[in-house]
C-alpha positions as CSV (number, residue, x, y, z in Angstrom):
1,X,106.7,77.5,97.3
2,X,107.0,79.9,99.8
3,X,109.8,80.7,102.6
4,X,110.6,82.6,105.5
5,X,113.6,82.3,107.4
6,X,114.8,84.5,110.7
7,X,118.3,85.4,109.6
8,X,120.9,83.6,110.9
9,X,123.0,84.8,113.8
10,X,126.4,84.5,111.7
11,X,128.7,87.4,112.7
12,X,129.3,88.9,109.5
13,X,125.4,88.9,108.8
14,X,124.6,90.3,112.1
15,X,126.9,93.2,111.4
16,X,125.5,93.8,107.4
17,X,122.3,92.6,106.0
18,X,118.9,93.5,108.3
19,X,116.5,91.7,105.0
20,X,117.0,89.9,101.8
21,X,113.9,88.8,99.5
22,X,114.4,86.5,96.3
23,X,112.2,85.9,93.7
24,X,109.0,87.3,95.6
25,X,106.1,86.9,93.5
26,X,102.6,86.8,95.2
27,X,98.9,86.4,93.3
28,X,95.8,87.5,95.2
29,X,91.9,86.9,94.0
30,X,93.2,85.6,90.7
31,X,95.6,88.7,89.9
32,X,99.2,89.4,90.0
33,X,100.9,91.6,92.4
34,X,104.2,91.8,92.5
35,X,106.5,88.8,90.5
36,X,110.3,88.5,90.2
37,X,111.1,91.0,92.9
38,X,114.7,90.6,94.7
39,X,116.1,93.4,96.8
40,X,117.9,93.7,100.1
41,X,118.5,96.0,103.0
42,X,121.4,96.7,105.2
43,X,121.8,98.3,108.6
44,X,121.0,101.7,108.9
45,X,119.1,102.0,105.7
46,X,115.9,102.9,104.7
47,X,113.8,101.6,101.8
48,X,110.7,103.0,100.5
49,X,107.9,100.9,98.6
50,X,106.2,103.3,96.1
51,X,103.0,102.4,94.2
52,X,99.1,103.1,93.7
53,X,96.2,101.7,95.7
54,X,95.9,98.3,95.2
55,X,99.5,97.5,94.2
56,X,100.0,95.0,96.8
57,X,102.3,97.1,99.1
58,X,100.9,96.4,102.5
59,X,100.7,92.6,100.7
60,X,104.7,92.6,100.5
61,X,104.8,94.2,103.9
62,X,102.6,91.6,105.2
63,X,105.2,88.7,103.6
64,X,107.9,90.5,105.0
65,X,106.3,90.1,108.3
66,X,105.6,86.6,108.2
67,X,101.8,87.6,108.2
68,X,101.4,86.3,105.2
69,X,102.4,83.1,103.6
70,X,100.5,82.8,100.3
71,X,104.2,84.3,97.9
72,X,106.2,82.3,96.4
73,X,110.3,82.9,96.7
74,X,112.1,83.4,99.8
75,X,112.5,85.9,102.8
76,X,115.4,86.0,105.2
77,X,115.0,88.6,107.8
78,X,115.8,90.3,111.1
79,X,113.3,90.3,113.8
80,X,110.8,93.3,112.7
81,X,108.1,95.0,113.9
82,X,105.2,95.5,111.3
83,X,103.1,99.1,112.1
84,X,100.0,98.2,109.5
85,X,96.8,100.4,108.9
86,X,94.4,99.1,112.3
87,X,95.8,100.5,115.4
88,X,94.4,98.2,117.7
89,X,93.2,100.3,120.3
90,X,90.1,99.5,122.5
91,X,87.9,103.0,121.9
92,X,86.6,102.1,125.8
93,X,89.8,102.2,127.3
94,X,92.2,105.0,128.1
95,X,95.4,105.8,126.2
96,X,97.1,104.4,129.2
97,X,95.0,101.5,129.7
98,X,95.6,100.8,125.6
99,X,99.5,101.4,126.1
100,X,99.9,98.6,129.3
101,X,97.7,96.5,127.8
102,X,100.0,96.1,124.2
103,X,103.0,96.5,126.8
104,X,102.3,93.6,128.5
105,X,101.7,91.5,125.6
106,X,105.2,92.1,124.5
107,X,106.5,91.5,127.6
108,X,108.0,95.0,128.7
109,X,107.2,97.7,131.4
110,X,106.5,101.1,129.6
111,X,107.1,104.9,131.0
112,X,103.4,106.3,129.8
113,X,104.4,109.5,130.4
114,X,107.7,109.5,128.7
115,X,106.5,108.0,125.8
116,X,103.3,110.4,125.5
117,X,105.9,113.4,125.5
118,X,108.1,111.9,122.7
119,X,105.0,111.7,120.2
120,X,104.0,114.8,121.2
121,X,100.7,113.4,123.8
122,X,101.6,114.0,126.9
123,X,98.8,115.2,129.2
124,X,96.6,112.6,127.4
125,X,97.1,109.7,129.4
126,X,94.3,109.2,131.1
127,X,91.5,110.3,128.1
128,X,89.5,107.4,126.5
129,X,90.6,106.9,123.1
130,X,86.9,107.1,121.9
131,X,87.8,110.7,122.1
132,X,90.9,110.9,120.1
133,X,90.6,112.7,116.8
134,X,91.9,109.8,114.3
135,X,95.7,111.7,114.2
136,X,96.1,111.7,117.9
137,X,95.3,107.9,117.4
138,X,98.2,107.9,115.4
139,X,100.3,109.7,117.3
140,X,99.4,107.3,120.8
141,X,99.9,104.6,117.9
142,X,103.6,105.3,117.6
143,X,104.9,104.9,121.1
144,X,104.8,101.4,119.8
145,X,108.3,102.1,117.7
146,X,109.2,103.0,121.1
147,X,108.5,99.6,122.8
148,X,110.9,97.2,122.7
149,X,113.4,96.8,120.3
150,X,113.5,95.6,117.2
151,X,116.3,96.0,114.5
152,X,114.1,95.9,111.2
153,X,110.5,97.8,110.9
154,X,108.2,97.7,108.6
155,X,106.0,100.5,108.4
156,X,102.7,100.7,106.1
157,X,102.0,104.4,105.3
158,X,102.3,105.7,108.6
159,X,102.0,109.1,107.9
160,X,98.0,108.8,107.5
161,X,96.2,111.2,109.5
162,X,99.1,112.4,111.0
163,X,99.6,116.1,110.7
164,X,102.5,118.2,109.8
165,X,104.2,118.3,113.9
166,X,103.1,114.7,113.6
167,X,104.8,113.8,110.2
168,X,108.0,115.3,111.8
169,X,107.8,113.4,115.2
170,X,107.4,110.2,112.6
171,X,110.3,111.5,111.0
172,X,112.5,112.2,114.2
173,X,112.1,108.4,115.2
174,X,113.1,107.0,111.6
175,X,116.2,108.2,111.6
176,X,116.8,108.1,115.3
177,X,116.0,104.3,115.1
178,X,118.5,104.1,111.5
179,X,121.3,105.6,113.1
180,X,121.0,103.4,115.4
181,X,121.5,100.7,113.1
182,X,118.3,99.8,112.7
183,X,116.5,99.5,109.3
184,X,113.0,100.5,108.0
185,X,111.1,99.5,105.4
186,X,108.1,102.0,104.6
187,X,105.2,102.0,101.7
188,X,104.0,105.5,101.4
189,X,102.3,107.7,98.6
190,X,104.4,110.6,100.5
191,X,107.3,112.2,101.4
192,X,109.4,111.0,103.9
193,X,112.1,114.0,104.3
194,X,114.2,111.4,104.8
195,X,116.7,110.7,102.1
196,X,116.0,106.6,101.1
197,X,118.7,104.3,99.9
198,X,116.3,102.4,97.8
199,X,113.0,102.4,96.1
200,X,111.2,99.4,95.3
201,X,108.0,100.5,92.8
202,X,105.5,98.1,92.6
């Protein structure tokens, strides 16, 4: 039996623990992922998920999320904001077109330019992303850490495509988000130049 539960707003949570997982254990297609897995994370931490293709990171990302509901054990979590591998970008529209229409869907008003300049696109605002090389998609893909807050995320190899400047700017808003007491959960196969305080390896 599985659960998910938005943590509580008790003070002394509120102030500490960001995610707590007990017991996770999930089986896809007839095989085992992950079993037995308990672990937590606390304001202003980071926690990387290590492990080879097909080790069911972005599957324990996806529980974390609430995307997925097939795991037994139980999840008490923050609000988060999951950053998976499809960008969800219309190739017809234009970066700003793309970055209004996921603004409005969340509900908030977004500076285009500012947030273009912070990833290291500005000047692009107006070019269909059918044009976009698949890194500057992933660059105009993080203004989303930018858009609206949320205390936990949960980020599924974000470096792909991204270049070194890009890895950096990645990088920049990581620890700008943790020291503001946020918390991030990332799978990755690399380097985050960011020192973790834990490593879960599935």
């Amino acid at each position: 039996m599985q659960k998910r539960i938005l943590k509580p707003n008790f003070i002394e949570y509120l102030c500490q623990i960001m995610l707590e997982a007990y017991n996770l254990s999930c089986r896809r297609d007839g095989r085992i992922l992950f079993s037995d897995k308990n672990f937590s994370l606390q304001q202003g931490q980071l926690m990387e998920i290590h492990g080879p293709n097909g080790s069911g990171k972005s599957t324990l990302l996806r529980c974390l999320a609430g995307l997925y509901t097939e795991f037994k054990g139980k999840i008490i979590a923050e609000e988060a904001f999951y950053f998976g591998h499809k960008l969800g970008f219309s190739a017809l529209l234009t970066v700003e077109e793309n970055i209004k229409w996921y603004s409005r869907a969340i509900g908030v008003q977004p500076d285009v330019d500012s947030l273009l300049s912070q990833v290291g696109m500005g000047g692009y605002s107006m070019v269909p992303c059918e044009n976009l090389s698949s890194g500057q998609l992933r660059r105009v893909s993080l203004t989303r850490l930018l858009l609206g807050y949320r205390p936990l995320w949960l980020l599924d190899e974000p470096q792909t495509s991204l270049d070194l400047d890009g890895r950096n700017i990645l990088n920049e808003l990581m620890e700008k988000h943790i020291s503001n007491d946020g918390s991030v959960v990332c799978a990755t196969h690399l380097s985050l130049d960011i020192a973790a305080d834990d490593t879960l390896v599935l």
